[in-house]
C-alpha positions in Angstrom: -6.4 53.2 -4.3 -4.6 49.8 -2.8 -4.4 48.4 -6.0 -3.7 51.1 -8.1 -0.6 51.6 -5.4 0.7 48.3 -5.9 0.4 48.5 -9.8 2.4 52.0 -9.7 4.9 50.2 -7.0 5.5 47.4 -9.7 6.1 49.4 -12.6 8.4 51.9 -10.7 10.7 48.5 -9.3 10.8 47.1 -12.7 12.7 50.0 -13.5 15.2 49.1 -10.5 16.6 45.7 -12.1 19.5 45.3 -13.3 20.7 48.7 -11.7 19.9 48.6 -7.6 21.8 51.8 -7.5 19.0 53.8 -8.6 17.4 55.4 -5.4 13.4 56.3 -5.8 13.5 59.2 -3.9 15.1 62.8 -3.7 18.1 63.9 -1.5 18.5 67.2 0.2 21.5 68.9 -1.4 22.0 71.1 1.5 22.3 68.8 4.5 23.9 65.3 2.2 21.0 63.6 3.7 17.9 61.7 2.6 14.6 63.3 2.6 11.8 61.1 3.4 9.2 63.5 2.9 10.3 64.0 -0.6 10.5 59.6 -1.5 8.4 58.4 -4.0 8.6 54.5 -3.2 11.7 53.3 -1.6 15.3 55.0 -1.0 17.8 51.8 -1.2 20.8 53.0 0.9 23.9 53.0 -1.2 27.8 54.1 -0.9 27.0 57.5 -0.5 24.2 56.9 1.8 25.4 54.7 4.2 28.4 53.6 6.2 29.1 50.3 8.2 31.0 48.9 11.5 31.1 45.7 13.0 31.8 45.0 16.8 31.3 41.3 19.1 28.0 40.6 19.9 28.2 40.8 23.5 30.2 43.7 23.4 28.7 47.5 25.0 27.5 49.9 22.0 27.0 53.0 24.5 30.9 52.4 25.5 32.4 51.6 21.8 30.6 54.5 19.7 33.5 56.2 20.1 35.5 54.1 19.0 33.9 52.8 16.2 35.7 53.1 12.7 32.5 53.2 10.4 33.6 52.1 6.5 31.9 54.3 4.1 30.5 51.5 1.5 29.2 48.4 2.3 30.8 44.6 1.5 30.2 44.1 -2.2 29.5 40.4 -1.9 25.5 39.0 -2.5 26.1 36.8 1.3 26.8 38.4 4.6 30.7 37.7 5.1 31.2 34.9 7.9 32.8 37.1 10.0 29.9 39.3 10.2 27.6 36.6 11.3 28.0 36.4 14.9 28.6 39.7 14.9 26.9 43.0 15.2 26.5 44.7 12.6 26.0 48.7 12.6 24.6 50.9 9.8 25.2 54.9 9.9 22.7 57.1 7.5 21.0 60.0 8.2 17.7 61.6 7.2 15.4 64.4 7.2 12.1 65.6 6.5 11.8 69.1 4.5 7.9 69.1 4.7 5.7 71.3 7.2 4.0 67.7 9.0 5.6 65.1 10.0 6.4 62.0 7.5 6.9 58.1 8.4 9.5 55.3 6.6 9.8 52.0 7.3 13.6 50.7 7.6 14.4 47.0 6.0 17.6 46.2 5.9 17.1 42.5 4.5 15.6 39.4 5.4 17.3 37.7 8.2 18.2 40.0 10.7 16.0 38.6 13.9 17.1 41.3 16.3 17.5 45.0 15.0 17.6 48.2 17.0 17.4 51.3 15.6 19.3 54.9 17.9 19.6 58.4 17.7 22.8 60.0 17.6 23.2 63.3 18.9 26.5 64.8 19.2 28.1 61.0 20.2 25.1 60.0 22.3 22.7 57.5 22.0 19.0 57.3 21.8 17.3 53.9 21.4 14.0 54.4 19.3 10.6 52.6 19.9 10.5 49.1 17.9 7.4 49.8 16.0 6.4 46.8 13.4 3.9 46.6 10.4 0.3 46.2 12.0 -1.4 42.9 11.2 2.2 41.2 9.8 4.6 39.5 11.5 7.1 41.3 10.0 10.2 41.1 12.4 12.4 42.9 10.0 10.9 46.7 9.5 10.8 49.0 11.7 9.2 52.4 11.3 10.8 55.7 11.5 8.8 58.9 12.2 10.4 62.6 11.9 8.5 65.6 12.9 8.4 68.5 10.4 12.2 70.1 9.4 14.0 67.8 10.8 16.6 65.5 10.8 18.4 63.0 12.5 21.4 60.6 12.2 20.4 57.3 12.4 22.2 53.9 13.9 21.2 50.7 13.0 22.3 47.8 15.4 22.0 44.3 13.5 22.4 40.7 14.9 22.6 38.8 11.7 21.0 35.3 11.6 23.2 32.5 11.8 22.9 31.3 7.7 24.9 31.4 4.5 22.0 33.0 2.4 21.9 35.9 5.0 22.2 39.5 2.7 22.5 42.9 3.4 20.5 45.0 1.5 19.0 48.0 3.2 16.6 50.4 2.2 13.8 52.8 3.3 10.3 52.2 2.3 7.3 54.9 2.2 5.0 54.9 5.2 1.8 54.3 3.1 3.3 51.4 1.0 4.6 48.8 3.2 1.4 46.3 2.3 1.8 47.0 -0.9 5.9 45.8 -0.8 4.7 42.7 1.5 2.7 41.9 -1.8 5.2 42.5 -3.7 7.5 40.3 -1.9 5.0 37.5 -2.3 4.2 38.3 -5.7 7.8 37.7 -6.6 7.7 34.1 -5.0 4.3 33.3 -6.8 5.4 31.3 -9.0 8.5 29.7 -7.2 5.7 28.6 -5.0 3.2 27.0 -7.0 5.6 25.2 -8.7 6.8 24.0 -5.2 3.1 23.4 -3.8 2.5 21.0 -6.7 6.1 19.6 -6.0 4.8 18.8 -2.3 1.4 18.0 -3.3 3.5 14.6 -5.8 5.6 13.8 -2.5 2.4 14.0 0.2 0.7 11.2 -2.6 4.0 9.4 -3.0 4.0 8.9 1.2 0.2 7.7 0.7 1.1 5.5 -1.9 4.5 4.0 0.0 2.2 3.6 3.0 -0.1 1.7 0.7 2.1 -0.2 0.1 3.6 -0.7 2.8 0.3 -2.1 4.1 -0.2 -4.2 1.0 3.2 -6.0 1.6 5.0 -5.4 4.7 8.1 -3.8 3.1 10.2 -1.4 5.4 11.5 0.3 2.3 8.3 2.1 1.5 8.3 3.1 5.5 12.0 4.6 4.9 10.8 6.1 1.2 7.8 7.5 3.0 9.6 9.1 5.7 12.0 10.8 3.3 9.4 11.7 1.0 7.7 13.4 4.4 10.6 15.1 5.2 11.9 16.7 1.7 8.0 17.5 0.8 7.4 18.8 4.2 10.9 21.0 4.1 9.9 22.6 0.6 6.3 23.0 1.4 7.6 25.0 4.6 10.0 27.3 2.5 7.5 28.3 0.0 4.9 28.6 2.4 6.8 31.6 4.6 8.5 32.4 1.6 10.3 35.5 2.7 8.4 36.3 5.6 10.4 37.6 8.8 8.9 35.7 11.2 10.3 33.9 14.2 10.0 30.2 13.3 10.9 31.6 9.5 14.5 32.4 11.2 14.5 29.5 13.3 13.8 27.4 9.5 16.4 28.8 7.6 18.8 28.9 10.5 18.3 25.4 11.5 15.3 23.3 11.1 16.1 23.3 7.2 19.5 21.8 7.5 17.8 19.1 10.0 14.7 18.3 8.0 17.2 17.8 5.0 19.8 15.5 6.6 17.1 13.5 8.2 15.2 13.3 4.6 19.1 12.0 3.3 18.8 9.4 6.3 16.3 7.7 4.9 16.6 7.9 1.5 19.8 6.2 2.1 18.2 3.6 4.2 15.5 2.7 1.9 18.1 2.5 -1.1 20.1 0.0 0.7 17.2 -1.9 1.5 15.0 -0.9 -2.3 18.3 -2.0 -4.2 19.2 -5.1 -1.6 22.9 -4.1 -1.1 23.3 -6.1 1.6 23.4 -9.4 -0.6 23.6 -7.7 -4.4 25.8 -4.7 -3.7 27.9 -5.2 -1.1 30.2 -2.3 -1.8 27.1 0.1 -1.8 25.7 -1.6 1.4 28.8 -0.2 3.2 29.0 3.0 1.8 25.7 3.8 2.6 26.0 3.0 6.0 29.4 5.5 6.3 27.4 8.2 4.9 24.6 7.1 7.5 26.8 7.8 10.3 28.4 10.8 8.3 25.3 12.7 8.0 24.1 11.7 11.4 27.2 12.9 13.6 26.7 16.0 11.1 23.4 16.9 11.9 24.7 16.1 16.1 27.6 18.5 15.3 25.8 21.3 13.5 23.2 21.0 16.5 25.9 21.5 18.8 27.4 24.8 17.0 23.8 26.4 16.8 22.3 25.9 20.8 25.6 25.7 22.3 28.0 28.3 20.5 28.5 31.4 18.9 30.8 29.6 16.5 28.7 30.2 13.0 32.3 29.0 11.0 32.0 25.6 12.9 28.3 26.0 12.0 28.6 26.4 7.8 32.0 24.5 7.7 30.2 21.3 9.1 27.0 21.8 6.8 28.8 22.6 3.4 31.4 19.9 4.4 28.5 17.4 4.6 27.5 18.1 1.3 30.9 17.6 -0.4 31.1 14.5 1.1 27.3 13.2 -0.1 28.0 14.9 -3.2 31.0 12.6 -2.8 28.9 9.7 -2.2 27.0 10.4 -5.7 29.5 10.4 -7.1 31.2 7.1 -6.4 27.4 5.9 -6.6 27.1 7.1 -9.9 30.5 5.4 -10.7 30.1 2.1 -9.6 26.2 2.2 -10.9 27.7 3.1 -14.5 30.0 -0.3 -14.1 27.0 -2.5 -13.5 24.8 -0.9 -15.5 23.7 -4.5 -16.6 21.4 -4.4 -13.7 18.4 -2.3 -15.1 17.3 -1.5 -11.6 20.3 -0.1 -10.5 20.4 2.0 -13.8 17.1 3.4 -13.5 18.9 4.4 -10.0 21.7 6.0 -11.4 20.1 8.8 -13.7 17.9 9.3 -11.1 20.8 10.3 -8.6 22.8 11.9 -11.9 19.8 14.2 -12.2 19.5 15.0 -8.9 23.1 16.1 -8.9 23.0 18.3 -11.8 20.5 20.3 -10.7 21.5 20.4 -6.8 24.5 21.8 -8.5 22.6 24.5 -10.6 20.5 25.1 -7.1 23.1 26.1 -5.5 25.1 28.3 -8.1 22.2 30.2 -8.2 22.4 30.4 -4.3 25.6 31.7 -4.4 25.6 33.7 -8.1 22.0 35.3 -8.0 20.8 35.8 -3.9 21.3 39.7 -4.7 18.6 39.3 -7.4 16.0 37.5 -5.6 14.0 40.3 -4.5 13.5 41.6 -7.8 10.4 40.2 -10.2 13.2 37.9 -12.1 10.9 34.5 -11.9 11.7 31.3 -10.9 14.8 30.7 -12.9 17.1 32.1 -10.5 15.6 30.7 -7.9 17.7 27.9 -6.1 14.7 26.2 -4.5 13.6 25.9 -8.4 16.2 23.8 -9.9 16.5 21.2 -6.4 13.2 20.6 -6.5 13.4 19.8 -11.1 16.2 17.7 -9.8 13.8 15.6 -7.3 11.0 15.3 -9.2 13.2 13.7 -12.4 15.1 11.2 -9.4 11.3 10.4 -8.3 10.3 9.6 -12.0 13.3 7.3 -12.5 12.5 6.0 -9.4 8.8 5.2 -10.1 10.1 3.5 -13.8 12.8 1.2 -11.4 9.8 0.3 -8.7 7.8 -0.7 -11.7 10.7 -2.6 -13.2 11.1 -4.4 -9.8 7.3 -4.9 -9.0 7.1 -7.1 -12.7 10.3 -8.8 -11.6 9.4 -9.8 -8.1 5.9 -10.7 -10.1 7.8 -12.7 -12.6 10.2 -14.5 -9.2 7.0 -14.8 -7.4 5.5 -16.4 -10.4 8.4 -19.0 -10.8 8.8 -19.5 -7.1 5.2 -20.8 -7.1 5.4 -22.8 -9.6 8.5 -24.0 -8.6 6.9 -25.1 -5.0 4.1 -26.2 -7.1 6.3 -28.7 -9.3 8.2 -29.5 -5.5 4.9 -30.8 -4.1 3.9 -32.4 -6.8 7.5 -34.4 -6.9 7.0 -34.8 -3.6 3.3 -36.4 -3.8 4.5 -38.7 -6.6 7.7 -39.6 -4.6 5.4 -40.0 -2.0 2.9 -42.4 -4.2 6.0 -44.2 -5.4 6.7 -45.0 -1.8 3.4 -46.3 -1.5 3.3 -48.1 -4.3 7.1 -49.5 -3.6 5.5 -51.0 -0.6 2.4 -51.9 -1.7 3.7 -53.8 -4.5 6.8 -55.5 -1.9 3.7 -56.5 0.2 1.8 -58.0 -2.6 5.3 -59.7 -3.4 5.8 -61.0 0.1 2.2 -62.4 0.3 2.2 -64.1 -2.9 5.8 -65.5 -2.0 4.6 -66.8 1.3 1.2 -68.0 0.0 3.4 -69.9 -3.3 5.6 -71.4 0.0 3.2 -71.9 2.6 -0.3 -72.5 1.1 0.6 -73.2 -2.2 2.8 -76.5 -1.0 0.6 -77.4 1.4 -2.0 -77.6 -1.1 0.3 -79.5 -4.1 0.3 -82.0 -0.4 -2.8 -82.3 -0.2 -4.0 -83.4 -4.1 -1.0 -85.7 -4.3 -2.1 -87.4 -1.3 -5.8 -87.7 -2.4 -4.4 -88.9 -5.8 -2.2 -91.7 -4.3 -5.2 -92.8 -1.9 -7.0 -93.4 -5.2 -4.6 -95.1 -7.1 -4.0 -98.0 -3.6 -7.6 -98.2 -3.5 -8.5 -98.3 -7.1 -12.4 -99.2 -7.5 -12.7 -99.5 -3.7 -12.2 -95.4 -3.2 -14.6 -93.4 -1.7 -16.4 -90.3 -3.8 -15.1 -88.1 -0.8 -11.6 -88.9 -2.0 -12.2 -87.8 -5.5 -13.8 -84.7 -4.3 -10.8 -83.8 -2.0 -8.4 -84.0 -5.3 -10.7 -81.8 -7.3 -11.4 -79.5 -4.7 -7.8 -79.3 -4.1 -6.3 -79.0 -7.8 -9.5 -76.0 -8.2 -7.9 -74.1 -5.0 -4.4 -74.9 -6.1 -5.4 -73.1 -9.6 -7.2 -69.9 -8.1 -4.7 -69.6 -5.6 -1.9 -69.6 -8.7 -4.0 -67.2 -10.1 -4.0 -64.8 -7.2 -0.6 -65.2 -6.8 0.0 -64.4 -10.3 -2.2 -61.1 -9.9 -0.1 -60.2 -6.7 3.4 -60.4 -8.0 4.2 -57.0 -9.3 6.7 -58.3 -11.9 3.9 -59.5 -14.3 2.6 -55.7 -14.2 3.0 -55.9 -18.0 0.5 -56.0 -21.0 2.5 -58.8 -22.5 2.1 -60.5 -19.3 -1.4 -60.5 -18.9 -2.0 -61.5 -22.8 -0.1 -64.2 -22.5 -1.2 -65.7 -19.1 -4.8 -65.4 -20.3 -4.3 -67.4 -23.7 -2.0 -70.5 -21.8 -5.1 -70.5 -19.0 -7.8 -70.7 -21.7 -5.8 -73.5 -23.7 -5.2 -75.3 -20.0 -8.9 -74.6 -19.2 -10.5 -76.5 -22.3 -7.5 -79.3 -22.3 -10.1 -82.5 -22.3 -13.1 -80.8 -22.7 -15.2 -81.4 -26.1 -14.4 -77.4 -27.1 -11.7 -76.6 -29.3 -10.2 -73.2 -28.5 -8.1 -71.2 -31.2 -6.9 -68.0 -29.1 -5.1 -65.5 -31.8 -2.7 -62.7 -30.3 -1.0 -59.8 -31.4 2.3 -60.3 -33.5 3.9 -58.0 -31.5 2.6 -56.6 -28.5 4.0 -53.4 -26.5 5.6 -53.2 -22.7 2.7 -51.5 -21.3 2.3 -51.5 -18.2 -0.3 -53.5 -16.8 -1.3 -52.7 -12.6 -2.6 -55.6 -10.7 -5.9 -54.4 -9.9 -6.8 -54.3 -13.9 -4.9 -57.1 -14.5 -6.8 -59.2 -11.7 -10.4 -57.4 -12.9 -9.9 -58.5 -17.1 -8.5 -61.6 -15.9 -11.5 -62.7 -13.6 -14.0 -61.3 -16.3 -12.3 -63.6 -19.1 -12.4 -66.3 -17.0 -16.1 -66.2 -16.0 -16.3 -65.9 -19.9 -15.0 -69.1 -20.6 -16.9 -70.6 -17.8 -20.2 -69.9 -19.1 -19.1 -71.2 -22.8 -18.4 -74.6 -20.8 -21.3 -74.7 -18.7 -23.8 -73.1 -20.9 -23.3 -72.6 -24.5 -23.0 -76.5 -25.6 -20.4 -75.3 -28.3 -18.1 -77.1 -29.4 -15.4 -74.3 -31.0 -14.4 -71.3 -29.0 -12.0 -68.8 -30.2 -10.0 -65.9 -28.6 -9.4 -62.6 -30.5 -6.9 -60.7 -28.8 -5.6 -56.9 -30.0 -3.7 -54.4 -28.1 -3.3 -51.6 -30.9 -4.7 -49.1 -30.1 -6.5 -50.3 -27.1 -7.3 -53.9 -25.7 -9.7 -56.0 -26.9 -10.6 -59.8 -25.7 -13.6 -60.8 -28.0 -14.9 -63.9 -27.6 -16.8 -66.5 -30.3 -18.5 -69.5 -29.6 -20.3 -71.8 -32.1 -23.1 -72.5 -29.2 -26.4 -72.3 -29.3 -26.4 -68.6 -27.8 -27.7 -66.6 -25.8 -31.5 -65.2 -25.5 -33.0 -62.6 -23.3 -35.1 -64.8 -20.8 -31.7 -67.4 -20.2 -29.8 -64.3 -19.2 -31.2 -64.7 -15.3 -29.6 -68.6 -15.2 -25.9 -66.7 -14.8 -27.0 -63.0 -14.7 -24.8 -62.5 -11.9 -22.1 -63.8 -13.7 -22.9 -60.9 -16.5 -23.1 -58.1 -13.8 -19.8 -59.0 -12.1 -18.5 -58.8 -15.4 -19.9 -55.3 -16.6 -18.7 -54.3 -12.4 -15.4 -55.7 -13.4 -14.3 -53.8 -16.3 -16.5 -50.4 -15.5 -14.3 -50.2 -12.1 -10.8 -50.3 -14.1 -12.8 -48.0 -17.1 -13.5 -50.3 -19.6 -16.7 -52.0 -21.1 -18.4 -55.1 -21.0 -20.4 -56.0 -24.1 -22.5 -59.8 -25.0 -24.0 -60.3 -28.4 -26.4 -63.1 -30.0 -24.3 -63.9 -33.0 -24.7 -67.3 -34.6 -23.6 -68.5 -31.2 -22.2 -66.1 -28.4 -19.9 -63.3 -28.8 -18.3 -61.2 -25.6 -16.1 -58.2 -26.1 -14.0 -57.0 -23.3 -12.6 -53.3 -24.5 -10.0 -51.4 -21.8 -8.5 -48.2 -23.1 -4.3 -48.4 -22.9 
């Protein structure tokens, strides 16, 4: 029987839309007032039906009844005038009940009227009635009205409006047995409104999970400020759809106040995580300031409007500071939306602006419906006059542009992350090769100061010593002593290595061209008077490599022990000298000697092995060959 009620109450209201004028009930011809015994549904209480007064809020309604000047039609416009709010408002209709029992209606004379009292009047005099609400509902709103059989009664209705701009005056008289079924109804109506808005919340509860993500990730405040906007817009909507119409305490205490608060603080820090999201402070200066005047705007707002609703009865202080606020941030959007169009060369701050452009088209639509369609919104019209509808299209298309500019910004911090590292890469490498320059600088003005000194110090002491041996020879002719000899020998031999190491020291002969042609003058110097003719053939040209000391030194030693072992051991008497540079170096030796066999290698094996030692430690090779005589190669990649 419940639902078959509800499905008759559906398709008798359909009927109502579009023409609200249309009472579902009969009247009593004789006595010009309703009968509730005779009401199908629901009585809405028309011009005929009803008259209105208006009187101050603290004022005494037992000692100005009299006084009273009731209008006979109600204010034609969809809001409760201004005037009206902080007043009390008083409805005059009168019913009575033609059946033999008696009959029950509830009274609802809209949604946001927190504090109604219903009276009887008989013959100017007042009798308050028992406040009587819905069982199980917290339904502040209704309150039922019971007539005993044949009889009738003029009824009062004292209002106290609640302090909001979508407040409505719509009374009407509601069937005893059918108030669940018009509850449902109610809800019904907002069905869809609110599953479209439960989704809504459900994308701005995983957008605070995924700022706070995040935010953990990479300790950005923005996602903290995104995340506590997102918290407080989702949280706002999810609230409004969840007590939908319901006239319940904290449902007047929402609409009258929390709302406006949730939304401004929402604004807050959305307009703290854009200065920060689209770095204004160094990028956008101009935007950096203006979001810090509409910071303190919206903040000395919110303090004023707080004021006006605990601490006055002034609702025209109240709405003028709220809608004033908004002309101003829709203001704000406006010169946003300006200045983003004349930089629209920066693709983040244009995924920005049709975000915000979005946003304010369909604020705009929100609230012309507000304002244009509030009379409608009890009737089964859907979403699409439905304010609440159109904000929350506008916030979801500003969060998709948003999520396309985070992922634009994301791959360009990647990309200046990116080049930042590699920039501090190619830093440190500059930095270590600087560094190794430096030590190289003053390894090589060491080597340069040593080989000075020993070439002024050692090397002239020496050049003393031989000529002195050589002149004690020549005075003493036959009559000199071996020892003598030996000193002059020993001394020209030290003389020569220590010219060598000088030579290997001196970083100006750092140079191929400089090795090549040190080697071929000290092999011609070293077989000068010896019974070997040496033939040493060089490149033509030969290239500025550059040639360090250390593998200089190394090819030099290993050439010379060479050359020593064709003097000592290969009884040859023609030695020649390939040299080649193209496209690595190549000293191969040639003797005409008697060569080399397996079992003579021991004699100067250690010879051989400092050689290989030599040339493996600077990477290069070491190679000896039985070849009609002797041939050595000596192979160093350039």
């Amino acid at each position: 029987m419940r639902n078959s009620g509800f499905i008759v109450l559906l398709f008798l209201l359909a009927g109502t839309i579009g023409a609200p004028g249309f009472a579902l009930s009969q009247e009593n011809a004789d006595t010009g007032c309703t009968d509730i015994s005779k009401m199908r549904l629901i009585k809405y209480l028309i011009e005929k039906d009803i008259s209105y007064a208006s009187m101050e809020k603290t004022g005494s309604l037992e000692k100005e009844i009299s006084s009273l000047q009731f209008i006979p039609r109600l204010y034609s416009e969809n809001h409760t005038p201004d005037k009206f709010v902080t007043k009390k408002l008083l409805l005059k209709f009168r019913i009575c009940n033609s059946s033999d029992s008696s009959s029950s209606v509830w009274f609802y004379p809209g949604i946001f009227f927190p504090e109604i009292r219903l009276y009887q009047i008989n013959e100017n005099r007042l009798s308050e009635m028992p406040v009587i609400l819905p069982e199980g509902n917290n339904e502040l709103s209704f309150r039922k009205i019971t007539l005993k059989a044949h009889d009738s009664v003029t009824i009062l209705a004292e209002l106290l409006p609640l302090k909001t701009y979508t407040n409505s005056l719509h009374p009407k008289l509601i069937q005893y047995g059918y108030i669940n079924s018009y509850l449902s109804l109610l809800s019904t109506n907002n069905r869809t409104e609110s599953i479209f808005t439960y989704i809504f919340s459900g994308l701005l509860l995983m957008m605070i999970f995924f700022s706070l993500a995040n935010y953990l990730q990479s300790p950005n405040n923005e996602f903290l400020f995104y995340a506590g906007y997102a918290f407080f817009t989702g949280f706002m909507l999810f609230l409004k759809s969840a007590l939908g119409i319901k006239t319940s305490s904290f449902n007047f205490f929402l609409d009258g106040y929390l709302d406006f608060i949730m939304q401004g603080a929402g604004i807050i820090f959305y307009m703290i995580f854009m200065k920060k999201f689209l770095e204004t402070k160094t990028r956008h200066r101009f935007l950096y300031y203006l979001y810090n005047w509409c910071i303190a705007m919206v903040v000395f707002a919110l303090l004023l409007y707080s004021f006006a609703y605990f601490f006055t009865n002034n609702f025209s202080l109240q709405n003028k500071t709220e809608n004033l606020s908004k002309m101003l941030l829709l203001l704000m959007v406006v010169v946003f939306l300006v200045y983003s169009f004349r930089n629209r060369q920066d693709r983040l701050l244009w995924y920005m602006f049709w975000g915000n452009l979005c946003l304010l088209i369909f604020s705009l639509i929100s609230q012309s419906t507000i304002f244009f369609f509030n009379s409608l919104i009890l009737y089964n019209l859907g979403i699409f006059i439905s304010g609440l509808f159109y904000y929350e299209i506008g916030l979801w298309l500003e969060l998709l542009f948003f999520l396309m500019g985070l992922n634009y910004k994301n791959k360009q911090q990647l990309i200046s992350e990116t080049k930042e590292k590699e920039r501090l890469i190619a830093e440190n490498k500059v930095m270590e090769y600087e560094k190794e320059l430096a030590i190289l600088k003053a390894q090589q003005e060491e080597r340069n100061r040593i080989s000075a000194d020993m070439h002024d110090e050692l090397g002239s002491g020496m050049t003393v010593i031989r000529l002195m041996s050589e002149i004690a020879l020549d005075k003493m002719k036959d009559q000199a002593p071996a020892e003598i000899e030996k000193i002059s020998d020993s001394a020209n031999e030290v003389l020569n290595k220590m010219n060598t190491i000088i030579w290997t020291m001196n970083s100006g002969n750092d140079t191929l061209d400089n090795l090549i042609y040190y080697i071929r003058t000290y092999a011609l110097e070293y077989f000068e008077g010896t019974p070997i003719d040496c033939t040493v053939n060089i490149p033509a040209a030969i290239h500025n490599n550059e040639m360090p000391g250390a593998r200089r030194r190394n090819i030099f030693l290993s050439v010379k022990e060479a050359l020593n072992n064709v003097l000592k051991h290969s009884g040859a008497t023609k030695v020649t000298i390939d040299i080649t540079s193209e496209p690595d170096l190549k000293f191969i030796i040639r003797d005409n000697g008697s060569g080399i066999e397996p079992a003579q290698t021991r004699q100067f094996g250690n010879g051989l092995k400092n050689m290989a030692k030599r040339m493996e430690s600077i990477g290069g090779s070491f190679k000896i060959e039985n070849n009609n005589g002797t041939t050595v190669t000596f192979f160093l990649p350039l």
